[in-house]
C-alpha positions, 0 to 999 in steps of 0.5 A: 524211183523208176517211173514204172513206180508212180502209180498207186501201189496195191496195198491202197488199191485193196484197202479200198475192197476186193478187187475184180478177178480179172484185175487180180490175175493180170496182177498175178501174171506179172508179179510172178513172172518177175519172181519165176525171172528172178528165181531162175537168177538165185534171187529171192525177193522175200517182202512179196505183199500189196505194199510193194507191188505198184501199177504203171500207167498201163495198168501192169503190175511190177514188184518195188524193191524191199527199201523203196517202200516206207510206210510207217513201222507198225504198219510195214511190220504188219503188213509183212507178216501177214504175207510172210511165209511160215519159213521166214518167219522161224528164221528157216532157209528159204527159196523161191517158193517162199515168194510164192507163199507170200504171192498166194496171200496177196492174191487172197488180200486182193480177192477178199480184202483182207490177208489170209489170217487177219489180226492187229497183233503181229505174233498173232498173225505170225503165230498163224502162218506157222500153225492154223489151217488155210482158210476157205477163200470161198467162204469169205467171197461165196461167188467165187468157184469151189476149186479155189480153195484146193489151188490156195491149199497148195499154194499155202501149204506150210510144208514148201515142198507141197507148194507149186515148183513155180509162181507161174504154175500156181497163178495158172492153176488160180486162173484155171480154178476162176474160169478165165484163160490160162494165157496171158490176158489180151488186157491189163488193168487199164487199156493201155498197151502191155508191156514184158514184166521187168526184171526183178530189183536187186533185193537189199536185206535192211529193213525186212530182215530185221522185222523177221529177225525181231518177230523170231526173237518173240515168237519161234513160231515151229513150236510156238516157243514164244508166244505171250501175253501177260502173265498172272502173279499167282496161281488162281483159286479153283473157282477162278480155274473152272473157265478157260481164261485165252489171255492167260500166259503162256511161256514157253521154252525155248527147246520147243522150237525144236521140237519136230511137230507132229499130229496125232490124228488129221485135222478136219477140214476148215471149220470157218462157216457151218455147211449148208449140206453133207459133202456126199452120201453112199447108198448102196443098192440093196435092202440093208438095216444098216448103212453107215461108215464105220472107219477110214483115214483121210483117203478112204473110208469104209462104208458097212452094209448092214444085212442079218441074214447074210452070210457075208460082211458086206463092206465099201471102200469109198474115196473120202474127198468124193464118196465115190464107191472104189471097191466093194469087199464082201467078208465071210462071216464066222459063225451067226451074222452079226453088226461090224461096227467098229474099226481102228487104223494102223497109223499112217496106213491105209489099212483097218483092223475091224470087227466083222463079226460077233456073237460067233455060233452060241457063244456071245463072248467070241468075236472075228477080226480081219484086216482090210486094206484100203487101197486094194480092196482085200481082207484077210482070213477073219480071225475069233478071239475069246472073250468080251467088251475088248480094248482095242486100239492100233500103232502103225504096226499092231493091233492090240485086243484086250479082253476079259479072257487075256491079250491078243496082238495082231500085224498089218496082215491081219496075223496073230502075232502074240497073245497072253492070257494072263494079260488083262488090263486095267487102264481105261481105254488103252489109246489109240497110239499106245506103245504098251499093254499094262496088266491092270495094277500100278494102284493099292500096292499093286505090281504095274507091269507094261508089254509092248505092243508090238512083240508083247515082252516086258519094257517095264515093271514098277510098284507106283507110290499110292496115288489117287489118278492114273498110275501110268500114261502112254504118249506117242512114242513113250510112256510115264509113270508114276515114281516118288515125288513124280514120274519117269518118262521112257521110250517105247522100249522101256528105255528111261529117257528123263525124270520129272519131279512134283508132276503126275501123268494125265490119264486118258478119257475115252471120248478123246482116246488117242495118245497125245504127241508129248507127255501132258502132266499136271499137279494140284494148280497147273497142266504142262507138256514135256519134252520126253527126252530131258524132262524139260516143262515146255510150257505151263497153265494155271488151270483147274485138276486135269485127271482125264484128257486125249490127243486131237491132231496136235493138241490134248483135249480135257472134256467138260464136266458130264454133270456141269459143263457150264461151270467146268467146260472142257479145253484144248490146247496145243502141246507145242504152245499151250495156246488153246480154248474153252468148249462146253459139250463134247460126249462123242468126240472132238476134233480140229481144224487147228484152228477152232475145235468140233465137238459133238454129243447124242443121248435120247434127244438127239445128236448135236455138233458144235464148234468153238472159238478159241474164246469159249464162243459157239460159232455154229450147230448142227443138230440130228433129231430124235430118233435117229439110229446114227451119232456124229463120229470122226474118221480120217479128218472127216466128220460123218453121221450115218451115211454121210460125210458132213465135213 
């Protein structure tokens, strides 16, 4: 071992506590000018953790090789893992920016103690990397400043090209974020004198290797196509299925792993500690009965101003990370004022389709409609549209109102695109996502006949089997129906892709009204996900009777029992892994930090959000009381009440 190496390594210098941030960055510095030397070389170090950085008599930092360092198996195999980047860990190509990941979660080991996603179980933690959010670094040292959780948000990012390009140029920004100098510091560690950061040792591909390549074997963590725990012999009664048991198996397919992940909606920021206060609050200059955002994405929202004898719907878009006003856009009104109060997206836009007036002269059953855009501040002509208590939901190109007086089909311009009068559907709450219409049948004999969303043609047209729950549901990209013995699965096309048999499609629940990212189905003891494509069970739960459920970023949300929430509380689990968790309220909405799942509900006491660990547990409240006008809501991977961005 070279004589730089004698000194303690960093692993037993930060089992001893955080370390001081100046110590930490002259850590940092060295260890990445090692990395960015060697990258500049094409080599990559890839074990890049506290265990194999070492301090030399003056207190300077340099990186061991991969086989110098020995510790004891399990040992070495946990303390890996928790520094490994997502990549390495599903056996994907990596590059230097792999090392950069794992020097971000020894630079939080080194500031807060422990790595970013501590656990005893090394699939556990593996499993985290791949697919739970970053963690505030604040939360776990409240002295350190706010801006240290954005520059850990880059640097963890599990997509490597929203990473920094360098190693230098995330420690930079870290320091900056700290408050000390983006120079390198006239001192290290200790008082000795510095010396230049050596060359990186030649990386020997043994040891580490083989604790990636075992961990790949046991769980592919892209789709979580492995991860286990012991599995039960039988299916449990339902009484036993009313609570969500987190130790229950879980296998999964092996196909899932190659599966593109996808999120329905944002995820919420980290939901880790309970807030102290609101992010921000708008409020607009003027006499207004109403101000509350109403609608947005996770760049901006949209802010409503409320005024009953104005001519015009006065609106705000604000930025969402700031609450700063960026236009203000003013609205006619189409005949008698009314409350504009709802808006749906059009997927991965930054556009809302909005009501913006209502009750229209003396005909309380006409409502308008215009498109706003976001990023530049304009609307389009409002447009009337007949008819009352509307579905409305948005794709990324259409935006689709079903009434009592027939279907109506708007573009990104807020044009109408098709419409039919004769289309009235049936199913509850069309979600947001939905490829297809239906026209109300698909039960007691009835003809089920689906449209597309997007130029309103027939794709589909079937007479289901009697069945006592949904005859049909929409996922992202597709549908399901209802066959003997089971149901067929189709594009959004109409386009039969796989059938599945002893399955039914689970309905969706209005709470939770967004389409999920794959088909969910379920039978009398179990609920799966399905890849659409070949109708392959992807995994399965032995859980209770699911009729009704929602997408939430990547997961399908089941809510609790309205009468009995403690006896049948709701779930969530992740459509790619089926690993999820219990909640017991949640009559408004739910989201996630894919972590940890925000729920809420109001009635006449109030309105109360809640979060929940995976294991049923609430971990903190937040309770709006009595008499307020506003409900939590959930917009753009935000959480409001009012005026207010909470989270």
């Amino acid at each position: 071992m070279n004589e730089f190496e004698s000194g303690d390594d960093l692993a037993a210098i930060a089992a001893r506590g955080p370390l001081p941030v100046q110590h930490v960055i002259t850590v940092l510095r060295d260890t990445a000018a090692a990395l960015d030397e060697a990258a500049a070389r094409g080599r990559i170090h890839g074990d890049v953790r506290p265990g194999t950085i070492r301090l030399d008599p003056g207190g300077h930092a340099h990186l061991t090789d991969v086989d110098d360092a020995r510790p004891a198996a399990t040992a070495a195999t946990l303390d890996t893992v928790a520094h490994a980047s997502p990549e390495q860990l599903q056996a994907w190509p990596v590059d230097p920016r792999s090392d950069q990941y794992s020097l971000a979660c020894t630079a939080v080991t080194l500031l807060t103690g422990v790595p970013p996603y501590p656990a005893t179980i090394p699939t556990a933690v593996a499993l985290a990397h791949a697919q739970h959010p970053v963690p505030a670094i604040t939360a776990r040292r409240p002295d350190l400043p706010p801006a240290v959780d954005a520059v850990f948000y880059r640097a963890l990012a599990k997509n490597p090209a929203e990473r920094y390009p360098t190693s230098s140029a995330f420690v930079s920004d870290l320091t900056a974020a700290l408050g000390g100098p983006t120079t390198p510091a006239a001192h290290p560690i200790s008082s000795a004198p510095a010396a230049p950061a050596p060359a990186l040792p030649k990386r020997r591909f043994g040891r580490i290797s083989l604790i990636i390549a075992a961990l790949v074997v046991v769980v592919a963590l892209a789709a979580g196509s492995a991860y286990w725990l012991t599995r039960p012999e039988t299916a449990p009664d339902a009484e036993s299925r009313s609570h969500f048991d987190a130790t229950a198996a879980v296998t999964v397919a092996p196909e899932a792993a190659e599966l593109r992940r996808q999120s329905v909606t944002p995820n919420l920021p980290s939901l880790e500690s309970r807030p102290s206060r609101p992010r921000w609050e708008w409020n607009p200059a003027g006499e207004f009965s109403t101000v509350e955002i109403i609608g947005g994405t996770d760049r901006y929202v949209l802010g409503a101003a409320d005024r009953a004898d104005s001519v015009f719907a006065t609106f705000a878009v604000l930025d969402a990370q700031t609450g700063r006003t960026v236009h203000t856009v003013s609205v006619p009104v189409v005949g008698r004022p009314g409350r504009p109060v709802d808006c749906v997206d059009f997927r991965g836009k930054q556009l809302l389709f909005c009501l913006v007036s209502d009750s229209i002269g003396d005909d309380s059953t006409r409502s308008a409609y215009s498109v706003i855009d976001l990023e530049k501040g304009t609307y389009s002509d409002p447009v009337a549209v007949a008819g009352y208590a509307p579905v409305m939901f948005a794709t990324a190109d259409r935006a689709v109102l079903a009434t009592d007086a027939g279907t109506v089909a708007f573009d990104t311009a807020g044009r109408e695109v098709w419409s039919d009068s004769r289309l009235q559907p049936g199913h509850v709450g069309i979600p947001q996502g939905s490829p297809v219409v239906d026209n109300g049948g698909g039960r007691d004999g009835e003809t089920l006949t689906l449209h597309s969303a997007v130029d309103g043609r027939v794709v589909h047209q079937s007479t289901p089997p009697g069945h006592p729950f949904a005859p049909w549901a929409p996922f992202l990209g597709g549908f399901m129906v209802v066959e003997d013995g089971g149901v067929g699965l189709f594009d959004e096309a109409g386009r039969r892709t796989s059938t599945l048999e002893g399955w039914w499609p689970v309905g969706y629940d209005e709470r939770f009204n967004t389409v999920t990212a794959l088909p969910i189905v379920f039978n009398d003891t179990s609920i799966a996900a399905v890849d659409p494509a070949t109708g392959t069970v992807l995994w399965e739960r032995p859980n209770g009777v699911f009729k009704h459920a929602g997408g939430v970023g990547s997961l399908v949300v089941i809510p609790p029992d309205d009468d009995d929430p403690e006896k049948f509380p709701g779930y969530w689990l992740d459509v790619y892994t089926g690993v999820g968790g219990e909640f017991t309220s949640g009559r408004l909405f739910a989201g996630t930090d894919g972590t940890r799942l925000a729920s809420a509900e109001g009635d006449a006491g109030g309105s109360t959000l809640a979060v929940h660990a995976p294991d049923g547990r609430r971990l903190w409240e937040l309770r709006e009381p009595e008499g307020s006008k506003y409900m939590y809501s959930l917009i753009g991977g935000h959480i409001y009440f009012g005026n207010r961005q909470i989270l």
